[in-house]
Structures are given as C-alpha cells and as structure tokens.
C-alpha positions in Angstrom: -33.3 10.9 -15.7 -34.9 7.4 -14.4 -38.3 8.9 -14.5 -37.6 9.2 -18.6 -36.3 5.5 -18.2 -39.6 4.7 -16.7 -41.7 5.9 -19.2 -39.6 4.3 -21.8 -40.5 0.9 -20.0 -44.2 1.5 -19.6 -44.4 2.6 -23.1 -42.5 -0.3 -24.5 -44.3 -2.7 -22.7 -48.3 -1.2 -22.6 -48.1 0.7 -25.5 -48.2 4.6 -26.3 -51.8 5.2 -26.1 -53.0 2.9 -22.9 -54.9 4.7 -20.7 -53.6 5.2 -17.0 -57.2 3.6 -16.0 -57.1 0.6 -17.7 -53.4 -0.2 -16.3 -54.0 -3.5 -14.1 -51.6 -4.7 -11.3 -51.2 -7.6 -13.6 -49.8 -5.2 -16.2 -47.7 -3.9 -13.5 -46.0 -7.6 -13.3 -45.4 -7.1 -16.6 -43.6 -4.4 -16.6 -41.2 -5.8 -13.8 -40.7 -8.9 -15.7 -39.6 -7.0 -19.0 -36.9 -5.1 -17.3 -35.6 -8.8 -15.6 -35.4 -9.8 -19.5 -33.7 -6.6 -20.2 -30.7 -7.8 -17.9 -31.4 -4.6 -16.2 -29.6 -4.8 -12.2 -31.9 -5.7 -9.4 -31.0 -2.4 -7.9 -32.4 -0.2 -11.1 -35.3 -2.5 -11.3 -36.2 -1.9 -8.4 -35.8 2.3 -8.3 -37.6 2.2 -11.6 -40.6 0.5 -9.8 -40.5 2.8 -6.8 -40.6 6.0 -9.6 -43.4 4.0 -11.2 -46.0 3.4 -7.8 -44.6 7.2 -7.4 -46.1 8.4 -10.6 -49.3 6.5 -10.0 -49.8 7.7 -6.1 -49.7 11.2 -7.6 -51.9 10.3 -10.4 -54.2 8.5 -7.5 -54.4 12.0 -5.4 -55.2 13.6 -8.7 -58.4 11.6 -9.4 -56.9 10.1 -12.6 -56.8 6.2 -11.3 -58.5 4.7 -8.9 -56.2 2.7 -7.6 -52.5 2.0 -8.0 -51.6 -1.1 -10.0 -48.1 -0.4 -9.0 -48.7 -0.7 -5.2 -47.7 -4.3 -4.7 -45.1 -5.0 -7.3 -41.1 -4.7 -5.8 -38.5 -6.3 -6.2 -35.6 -7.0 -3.9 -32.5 -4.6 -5.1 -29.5 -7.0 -3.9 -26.5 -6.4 -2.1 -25.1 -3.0 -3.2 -21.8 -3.9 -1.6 -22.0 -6.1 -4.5 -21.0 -3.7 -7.0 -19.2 -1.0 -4.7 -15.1 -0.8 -5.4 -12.5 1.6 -3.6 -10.6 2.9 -6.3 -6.9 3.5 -4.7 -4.7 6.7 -5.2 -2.1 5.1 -7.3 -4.8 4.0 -9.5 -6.1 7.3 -10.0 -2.6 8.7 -10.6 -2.1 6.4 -13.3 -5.3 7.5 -14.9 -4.3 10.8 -14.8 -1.4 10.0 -16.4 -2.9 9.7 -19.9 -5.7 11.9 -19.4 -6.3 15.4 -21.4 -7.4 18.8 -19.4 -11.0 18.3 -19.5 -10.8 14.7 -18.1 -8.0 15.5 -15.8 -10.4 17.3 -14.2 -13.6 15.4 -14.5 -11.3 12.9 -12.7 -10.2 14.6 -9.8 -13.7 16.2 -9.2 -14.9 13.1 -9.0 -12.8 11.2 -7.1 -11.2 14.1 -4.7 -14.3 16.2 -4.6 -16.8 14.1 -4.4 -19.0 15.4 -7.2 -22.0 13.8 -8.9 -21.4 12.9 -12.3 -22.5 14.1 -14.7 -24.7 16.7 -13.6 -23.1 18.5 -9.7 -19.8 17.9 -12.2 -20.6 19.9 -15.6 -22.6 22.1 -13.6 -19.7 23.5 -11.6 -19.0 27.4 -12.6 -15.8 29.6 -12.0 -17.8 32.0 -10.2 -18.2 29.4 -7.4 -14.9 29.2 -6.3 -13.9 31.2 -3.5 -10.0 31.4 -3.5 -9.1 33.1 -0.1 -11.1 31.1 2.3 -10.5 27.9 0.1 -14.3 26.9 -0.3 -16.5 25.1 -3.5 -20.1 26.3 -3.7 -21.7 23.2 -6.0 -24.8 23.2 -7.7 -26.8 20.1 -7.2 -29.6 19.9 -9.9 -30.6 16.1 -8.5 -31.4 17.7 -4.9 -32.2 21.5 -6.1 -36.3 19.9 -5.7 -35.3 19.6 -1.9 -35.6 22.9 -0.2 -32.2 23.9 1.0 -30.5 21.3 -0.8 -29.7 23.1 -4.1 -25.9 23.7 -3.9 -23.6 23.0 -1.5 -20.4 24.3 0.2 -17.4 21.8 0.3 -13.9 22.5 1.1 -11.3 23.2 -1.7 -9.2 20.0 -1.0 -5.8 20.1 -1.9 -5.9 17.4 -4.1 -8.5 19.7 -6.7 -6.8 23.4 -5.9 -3.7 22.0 -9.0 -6.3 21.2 -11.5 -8.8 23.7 -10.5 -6.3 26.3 -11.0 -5.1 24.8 -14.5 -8.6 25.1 -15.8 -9.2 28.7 -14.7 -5.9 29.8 -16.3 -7.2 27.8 -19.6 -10.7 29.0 -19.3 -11.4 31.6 -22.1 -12.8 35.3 -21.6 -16.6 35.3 -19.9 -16.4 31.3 -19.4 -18.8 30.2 -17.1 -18.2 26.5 -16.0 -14.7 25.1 -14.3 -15.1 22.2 -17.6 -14.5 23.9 -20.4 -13.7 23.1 -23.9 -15.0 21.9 -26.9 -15.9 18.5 -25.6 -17.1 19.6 -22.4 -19.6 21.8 -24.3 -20.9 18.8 -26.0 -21.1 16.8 -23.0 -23.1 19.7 -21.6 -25.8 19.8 -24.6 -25.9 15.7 -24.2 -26.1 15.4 -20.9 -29.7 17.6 -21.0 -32.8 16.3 -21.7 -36.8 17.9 -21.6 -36.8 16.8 -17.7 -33.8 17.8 -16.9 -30.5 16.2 -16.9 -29.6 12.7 -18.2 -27.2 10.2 -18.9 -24.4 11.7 -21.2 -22.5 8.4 -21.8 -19.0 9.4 -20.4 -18.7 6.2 -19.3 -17.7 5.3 -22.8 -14.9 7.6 -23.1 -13.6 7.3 -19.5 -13.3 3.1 -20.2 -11.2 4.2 -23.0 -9.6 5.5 -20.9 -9.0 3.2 -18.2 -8.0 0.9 -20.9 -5.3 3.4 -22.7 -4.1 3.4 -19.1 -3.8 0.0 -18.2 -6.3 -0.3 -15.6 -9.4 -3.2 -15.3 -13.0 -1.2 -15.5 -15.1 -1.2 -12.6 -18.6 -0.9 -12.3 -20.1 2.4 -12.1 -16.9 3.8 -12.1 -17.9 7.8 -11.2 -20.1 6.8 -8.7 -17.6 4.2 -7.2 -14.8 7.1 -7.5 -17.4 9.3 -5.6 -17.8 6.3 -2.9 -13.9 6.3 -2.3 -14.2 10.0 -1.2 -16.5 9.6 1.2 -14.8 6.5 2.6 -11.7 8.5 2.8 -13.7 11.3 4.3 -15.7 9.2 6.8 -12.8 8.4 8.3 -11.4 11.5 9.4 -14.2 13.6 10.3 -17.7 13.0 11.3 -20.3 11.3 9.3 -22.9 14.3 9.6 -19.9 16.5 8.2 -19.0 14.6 5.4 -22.5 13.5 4.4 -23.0 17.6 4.5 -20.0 18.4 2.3 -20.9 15.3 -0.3 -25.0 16.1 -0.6 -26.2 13.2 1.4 -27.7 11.5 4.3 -26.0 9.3 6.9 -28.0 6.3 5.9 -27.7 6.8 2.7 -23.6 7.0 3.1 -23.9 3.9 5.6 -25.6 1.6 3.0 -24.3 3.2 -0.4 -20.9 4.4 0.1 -18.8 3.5 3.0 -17.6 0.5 2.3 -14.2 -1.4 4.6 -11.3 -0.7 2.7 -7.8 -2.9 2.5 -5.6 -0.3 4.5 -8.8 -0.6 7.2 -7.3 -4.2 7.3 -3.6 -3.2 7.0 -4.2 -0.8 9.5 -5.8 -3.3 12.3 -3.2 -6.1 11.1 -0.2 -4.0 11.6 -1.0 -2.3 15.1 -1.6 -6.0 16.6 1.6 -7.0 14.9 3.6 -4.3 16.2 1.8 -4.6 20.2 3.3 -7.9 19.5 6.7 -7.6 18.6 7.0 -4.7 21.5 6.3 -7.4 23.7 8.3 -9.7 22.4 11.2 -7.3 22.7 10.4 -6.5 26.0 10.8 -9.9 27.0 14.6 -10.2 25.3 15.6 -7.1 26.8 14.7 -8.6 30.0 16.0 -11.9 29.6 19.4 -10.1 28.7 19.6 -7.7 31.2 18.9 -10.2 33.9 21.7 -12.1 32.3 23.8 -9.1 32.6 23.0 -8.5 36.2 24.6 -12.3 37.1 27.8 -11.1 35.7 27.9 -7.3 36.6 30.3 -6.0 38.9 29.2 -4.4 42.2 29.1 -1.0 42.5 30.4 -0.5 45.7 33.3 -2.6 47.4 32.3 -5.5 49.3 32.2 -5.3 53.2 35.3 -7.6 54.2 35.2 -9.0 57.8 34.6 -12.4 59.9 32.2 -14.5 59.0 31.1 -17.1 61.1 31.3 -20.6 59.9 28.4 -22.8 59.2 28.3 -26.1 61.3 28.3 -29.6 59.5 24.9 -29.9 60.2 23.9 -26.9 57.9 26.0 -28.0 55.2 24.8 -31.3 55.0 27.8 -33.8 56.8 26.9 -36.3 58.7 30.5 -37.5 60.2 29.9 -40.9 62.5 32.0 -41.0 65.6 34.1 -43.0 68.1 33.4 -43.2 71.6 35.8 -44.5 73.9 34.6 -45.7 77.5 37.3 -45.5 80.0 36.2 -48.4 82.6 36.2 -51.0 80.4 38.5 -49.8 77.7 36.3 -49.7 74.7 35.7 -48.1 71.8 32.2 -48.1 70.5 31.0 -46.3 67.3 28.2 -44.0 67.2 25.9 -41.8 65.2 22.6 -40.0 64.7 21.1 -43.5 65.2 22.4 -44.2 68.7 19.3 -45.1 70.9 18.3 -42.4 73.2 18.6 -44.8 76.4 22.3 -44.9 76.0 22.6 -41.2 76.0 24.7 -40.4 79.1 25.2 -43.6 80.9 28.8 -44.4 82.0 30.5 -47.3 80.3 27.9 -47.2 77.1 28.0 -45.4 74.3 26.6 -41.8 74.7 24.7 -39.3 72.0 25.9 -39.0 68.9 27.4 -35.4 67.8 27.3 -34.1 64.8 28.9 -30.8 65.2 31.7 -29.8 66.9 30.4 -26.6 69.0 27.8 -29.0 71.0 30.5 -31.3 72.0 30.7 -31.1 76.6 34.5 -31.3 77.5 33.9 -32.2 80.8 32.1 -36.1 80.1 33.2 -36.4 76.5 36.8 -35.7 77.5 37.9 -39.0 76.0 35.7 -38.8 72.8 37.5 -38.8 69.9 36.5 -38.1 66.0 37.3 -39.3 62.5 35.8 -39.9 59.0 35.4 -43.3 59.7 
C-alpha cells in the first residue's frame, strides 16, 4: 500500500520515464518538498521516504544506481501522541447503536479484537474460529513477509463472541470470511490492489457513521479503535503478551499505541482521595471515642475505703499564724517568711507552720491558728 503511494509521488514529481540513474539527491528534496505541499502528515512523509531510500538500497545492491539519492533526505515524523485518541466504551456502544451487521462487526473487531483494518479485518475466515477453546487464528497479510508472523492466535474476547456468532448464523452456505454480505464483498475487491492490499476508503462510510450517531470524528479512527485495545490490554496482562495477541512489538506498542487514558487519572485521583478520607475518619472516630471514654461509666465498682488527706501545703494554702509567747505575753504573727534565727528561741517568734501534722505539742503548746 505506501510503496504504491511512493511511486505515485516519484512519478508525479520526476516523471514516468526518468531513469533510476539520473535521479540526484537534489531530486530527492524534491520529492520531500512535494508531499509538504500536498498537506501530507509529517508522520506519512516521512514513512514514504524511508520506503523510498528502501527501494533505492535494493536497487544499489542490485547494480542499478550507484548511489542512493535518497540516503540523506528525512524528515522528522512529529509527535504521534499528537493524533492518538482513546475511544471510550460508551462511545462505541453508541456507534453500534446505528450500525448494520457488517459494520457491527467491522466495529467490534476493531475496537475489541484488535484487528488491522482493512486487511487482518476482511481477511478474517469462519474456518478460523475455534469455538470450544475460545481462540481467533488471524491472518495478517501486512506481516505474512515476516517469517512466523503470518497469522496470529488471539483470544475470543467476550466482547466479539455476540457478534461473531451473529455473523456465522447469517453467513450463507460455503461462506468463507466472518464479513460477509454484499458490501463486504465490495470492500474486499476494493480493498486489493497489484501489490497487495490497499486502502479501501471505509473511512468514508464509518464517518457517516459516527455522524448518524452523534459522535465528533477522530483521526485515524480504526487505527485509534485498535490503540484503545491495546491500552486496555496493556493493562491487565503483560506487554510481551498483548503485543503477541495484537501482531506487534513492544516498542512499537510503547511509542504507537499505549497512550495514558482518563480513568489512569480517575483511578490515581480517587485511591489518594479515598487514603485520605480513611484518615480523616480515623481521626473523628478517635476524637469521639476519647470523648466517650471521659463520660463512660466504669466497668467495675470503685474500691471504697480511707483515703488519706492531702496537707495544705499540697493543695496550695498558705494559712499565716499567731504565735503567742508566754513570758512576756505576746502575740506575734508569723509565716513562711519568719527569719530562720528566730526559729526556736523562747520569747520570739518561732518557725512558721504550714501544715498541721508538723506542728510539736510539747514547745508550741500555746500556738494558736486562724485565717488571719
């Protein structure tokens, strides 16, 4: 298919009959520059000038040029994230809502099976579909050049076991492919070129559709429906499993179709939100029960006995007191601030107490005290 682009562009641009000698690298720039004016994207210019320095390398090893005027001229392909889009389920459901038969299951092969389109698609056959141990051999004419890679066995996903059934109960006496129909069959015979396959234009039809069913077009919408399986895939099993079961290589997935979808997001957003609100209702159950616990009743009867009293001096009262000396018959106040060279002289005024249990009968026997 882009090698028949390719030759379009050479012939458009150098003419039919130019030989492959006389082809300059300045040619070459050409070349590039009249696919920039095309408005082709910077991603098929440049896979047209990779096929192009391909086709002269081969002609190089053949003896037919002696160099290749293609060598040096690239260009840079962009961004593919650029044009990559996750088409959600509920979009796909509401496609499949005004779909008939044949692109009900174009659809679903596409976005739940993973399936090249046109050519892994209107290439799968009835024969290929083993029932009992729920398994989809698919041809792959793009990678059949490969050795080893020229079918593939992918599960039979739950999602395409509905419509794959439909079509075999619809599919007439000695019918060979799963699509099948009148239009099918012409998308068959369009879709084949002298090289092989090529673009059918379904695209035309299936925008039609999208539009009948009230949904915005994406850019390359089968191979954006395709991307959205493997995404879906990729995270559930491992890479070098779903890159077997969809016909490609890890690094091609990683740059071309696992892409960071919104529930990826959702997903992240909501576990830190909920770690948060389990700690934050944590915290108010703990607040309440120690709340609870000031107020809870004991569980066992309180012991009930003597306790012994604190003295003034632990609680805090400071009382002042009044001292009487008998030989002179005074009576002196006293307190903590007494000086200690008083203390225990006859006739002055003695230490100051400031509990009753330290009081001494015997030389305080005429002390006596009040809340002055």
């Amino acid at each position: 298919m882009i090698l028949g682009h390719v030759r379009r562009n050479l012939i458009e641009c150098l003419g039919a009959g130019r030989p492959l000698r006389e082809i300059s690298p300045t040619d070459a720039d050409a070349v590039r520059l009249a696919m920039i004016r095309e408005g082709l994207a910077d991603s098929t210019i440049a896979k047209r000038l990779q096929r192009a320095r391909q086709m002269f390398a081969a002609a190089k090893r053949r003896g037919l040029v002696d160099g290749n005027p293609f060598g040096d001229v690239k260009h840079n392909e962009g961004n593919p994230a650029e044009r990559q889009r996750f088409i959600e389920r509920e979009t796909v459901a509401r496609i499949l809502a005004v779909c008939n038969p044949t692109w009900r299951l174009i659809t679903v092969l596409c976005r739940y099976g993973g399936l090249r389109c046109p050519s892994e698609v209107l290439s799968l056959k009835l024969a290929g579909i083993d029932w009992a141990a729920a398994r989809l051999r698919v041809d792959s004419p793009k990678t059949e050049h490969h050795p080893g890679r020229g079918s593939r066995i992918i599960p039979l996903f739950p999602e395409l076991r509905a419509e794959l059934e439909a079509a075999w109960d619809r599919a007439a006496p000695g019918e060979v492919y799963a699509v099948c129909g009148p239009d099918a069959d012409a998308y068959r015979v369009a879709a084949q070129g002298p090289d092989g396959w090529r673009n059918a234009n379904l695209r035309t039809q299936f925008n039609r559709i999208l539009k009948r069913a009230g949904v915005a077009a994406w850019p390359k919408p089968f191979q954006n429906m395709r991307l959205s399986r493997e995404t879906e895939l990729a995270a559930e099993y491992p890479l070098h499993v779903v890159t077997a079961w969809l016909g490609n290589t890890p690094k091609v997935a990683m740059r071309h179709y696992l892409t960071v979808t919104d529930a990826d997001f959702d997903r992240a957003g909501g576990g830190a939100a909920k770690s948060a609100a389990d700690a934050l209702q944590k915290a108010l159950q703990m607040r309440c029960k120690m709340r609870c616990s000031r107020h809870k009743p004991l569980s066992a009867p309180m012991r009930i006995g003597r306790r012994k009293p604190k003295s003034e001096k632990h609680l805090g009262i400071h009382r002042p007191m009044v001292t009487y000396s008998g030989w002179n018959h005074q009576w002196r106040g006293q307190d903590a601030n007494t000086p200690r060279k008083t203390r225990g002289k006859r006739g002055l005024t003695i230490r100051a107490r400031q509990n009753a249990r330290h009081f001494r009968p015997k030389r305080l026997r005429h002390t006596l005290t009040c809340d002055g």
